[in-house]
C-alpha positions in Angstrom: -27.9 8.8 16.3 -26.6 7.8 13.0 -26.8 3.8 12.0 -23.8 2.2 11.4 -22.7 2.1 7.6 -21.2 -1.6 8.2 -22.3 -4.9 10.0 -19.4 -4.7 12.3 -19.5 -8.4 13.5 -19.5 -9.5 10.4 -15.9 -8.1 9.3 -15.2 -8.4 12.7 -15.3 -12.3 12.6 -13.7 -12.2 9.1 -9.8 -11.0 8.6 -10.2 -10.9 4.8 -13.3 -8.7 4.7 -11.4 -6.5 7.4 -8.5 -6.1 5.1 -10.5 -5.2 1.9 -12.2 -2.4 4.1 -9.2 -1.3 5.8 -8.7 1.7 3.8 -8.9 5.5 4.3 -12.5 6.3 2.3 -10.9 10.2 2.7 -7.7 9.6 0.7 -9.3 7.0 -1.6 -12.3 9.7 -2.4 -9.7 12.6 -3.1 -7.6 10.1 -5.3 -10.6 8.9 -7.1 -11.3 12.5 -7.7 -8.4 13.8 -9.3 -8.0 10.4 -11.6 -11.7 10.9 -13.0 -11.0 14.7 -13.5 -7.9 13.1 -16.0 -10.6 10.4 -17.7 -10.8 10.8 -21.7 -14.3 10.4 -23.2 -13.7 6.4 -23.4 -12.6 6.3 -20.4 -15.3 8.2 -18.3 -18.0 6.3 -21.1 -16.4 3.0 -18.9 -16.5 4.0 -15.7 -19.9 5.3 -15.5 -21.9 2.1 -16.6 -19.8 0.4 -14.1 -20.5 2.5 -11.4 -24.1 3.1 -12.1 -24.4 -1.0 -12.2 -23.2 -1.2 -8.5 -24.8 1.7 -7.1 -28.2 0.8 -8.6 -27.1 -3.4 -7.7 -27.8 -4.5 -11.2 -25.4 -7.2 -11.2 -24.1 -6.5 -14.8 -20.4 -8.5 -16.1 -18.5 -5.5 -18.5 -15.5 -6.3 -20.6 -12.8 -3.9 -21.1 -10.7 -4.2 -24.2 -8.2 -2.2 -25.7 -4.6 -1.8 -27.0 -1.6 -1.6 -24.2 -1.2 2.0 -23.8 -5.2 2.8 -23.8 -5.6 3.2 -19.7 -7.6 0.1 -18.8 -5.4 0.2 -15.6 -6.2 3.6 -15.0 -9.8 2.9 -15.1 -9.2 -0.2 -13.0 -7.3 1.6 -10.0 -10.0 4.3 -10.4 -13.2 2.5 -10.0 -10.9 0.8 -6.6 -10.2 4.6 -5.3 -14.0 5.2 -6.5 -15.8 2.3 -4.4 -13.2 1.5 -1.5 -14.1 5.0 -0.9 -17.6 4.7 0.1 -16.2 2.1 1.6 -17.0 -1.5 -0.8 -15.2 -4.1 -1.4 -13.0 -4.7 -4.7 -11.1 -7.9 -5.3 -8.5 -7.2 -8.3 -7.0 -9.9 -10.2 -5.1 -10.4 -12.9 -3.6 -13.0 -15.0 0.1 -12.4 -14.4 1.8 -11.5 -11.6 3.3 -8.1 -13.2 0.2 -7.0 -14.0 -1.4 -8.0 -11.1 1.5 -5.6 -9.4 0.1 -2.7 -11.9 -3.6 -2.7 -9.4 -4.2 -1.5 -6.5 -4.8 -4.3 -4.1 -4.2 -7.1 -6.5 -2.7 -10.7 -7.0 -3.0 -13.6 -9.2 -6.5 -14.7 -10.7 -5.3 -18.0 -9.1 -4.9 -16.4 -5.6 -7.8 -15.1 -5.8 -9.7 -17.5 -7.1 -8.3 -20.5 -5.7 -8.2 -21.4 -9.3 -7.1 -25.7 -9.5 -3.1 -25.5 -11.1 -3.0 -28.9 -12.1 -6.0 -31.0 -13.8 -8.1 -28.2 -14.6 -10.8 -29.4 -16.4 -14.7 -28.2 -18.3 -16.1 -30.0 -14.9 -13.5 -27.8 -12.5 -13.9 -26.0 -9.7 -12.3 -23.8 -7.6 -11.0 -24.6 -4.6 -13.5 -22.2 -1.9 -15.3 -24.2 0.3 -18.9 -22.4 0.3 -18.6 -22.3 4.3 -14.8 -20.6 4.5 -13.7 -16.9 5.0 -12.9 -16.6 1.4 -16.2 -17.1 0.2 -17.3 -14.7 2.2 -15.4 -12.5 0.9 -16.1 -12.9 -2.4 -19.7 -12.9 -1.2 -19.2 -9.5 0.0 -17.2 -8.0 -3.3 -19.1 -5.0 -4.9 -16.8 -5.8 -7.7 -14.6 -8.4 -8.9 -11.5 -7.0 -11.5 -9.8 -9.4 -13.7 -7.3 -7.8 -15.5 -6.1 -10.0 -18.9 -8.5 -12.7 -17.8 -8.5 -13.8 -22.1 -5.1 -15.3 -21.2 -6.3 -18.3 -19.1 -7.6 -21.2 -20.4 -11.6 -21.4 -21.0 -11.6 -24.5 -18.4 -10.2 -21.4 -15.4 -13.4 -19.1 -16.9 -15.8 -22.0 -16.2 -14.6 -23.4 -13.1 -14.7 -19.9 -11.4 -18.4 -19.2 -12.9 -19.4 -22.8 -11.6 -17.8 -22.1 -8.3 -19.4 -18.3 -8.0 -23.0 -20.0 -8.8 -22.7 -22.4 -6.2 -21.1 -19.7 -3.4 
C-alpha cells in the first residue's frame, strides 16, 4: 500500500497549511512545464540552484536582482507552479500590494509576516506567536518569496530574521 505523501492531521488541524496545499499538483506540474520550456539562460541559471537547494534541504537564502522587464516574476510564479506541484508549500510576498497582485498566491510582506506598522525598531519583532497557526505555517514553507523586499526598511529585514530564528 503506498504511504501517505502528507501528515494529514497536521494540515488537517491547521486551515492555513490546508490552503497553501490546496492546489491541483496536475495543473501546477503542466504550468510549471511549459514556463521552464520559455526560461532564457538567466533564467533557467536561477531556477535551478533554487530548486536543487530545496530538493537536496540545504537551506540556502538567494537574491534575485535585475532591471523591471528581466522576468524575476516569471521565475517567481514558476518555482510556485514548480514546488506546489509536488505538493510544498510557498509563501509569496512582496513589498507592495501591486506587485504582490503580480504572484501567484501572494500578499503584503506585512501580511505575511505580521511585520509591526508602527514603532518598528533594530530590537522588533514580528507579531507570530511561536505557538499559533501562522508559525506553523511558516514552519512548514519549502520556500519563502519576497518580491522587492530592498524597499522596506532594514529594521522590517531584522525583525523578520529575529522572529524566523526564534519560530
Amino acid at each position: 500500500m503506498p504511504r501517505p505523501q502528507r501528515d494529514w492531521q497536521i494540515e488537517g488541524e491547521n486551515p492555513l497549511i490546508s490552503e497553501q496545499l490546496d492546489y491541483n499538483c496536475e495543473a501546477e506540474w503542466e504550468k510549471a512545464n511549459a514556463r521552464i520550456s520559455l526560461f532564457n539562460a538567466n533564467q533557467k541559471y536561477t531556477f535551478d540552484p533554487v530548486i536543487n537547494s530545496i530538493e537536496n534541504s540545504l537551506g540556502k537564502t538567494f537574491f534575485l536582482h535585475g532591471p523591471g522587464g528581466t522576468g524575476k516574476t516569471f521565475v517567481y510564479n514558476t518555482l510556485c507552479f514548480y514546488l506546489r506541484a509536488h505538493p510544498l508549500i510557498v509563501l509569496c510576498a512582496a513589498s507592495s500590494g501591486i506587485a504582490a497582485l503580480l504572484i501567484q498566491g501572494g500578499c503584503t510582506a506585512h501580511q505575511l509576516f505580521k511585520i509591526p506598522v508602527e514603532n518598528i525598531g533594530p530590537e522588533s519583532f514580528c507579531n507570530i506567536p511561536k505557538q499559533s497557526q501562522h508559525a506553523d505555517l511558516l514552519r512548514a514553507a519549502s520556500l519563502i518569496i519576497w518580491d522587492e523586499a530592498l524597499m522596506q526598511h532594514r529594521h522590517t529585514h531584522k525583525a523578520l530574521d529575529r522572529t524566523l530564528h526564534d519560530l
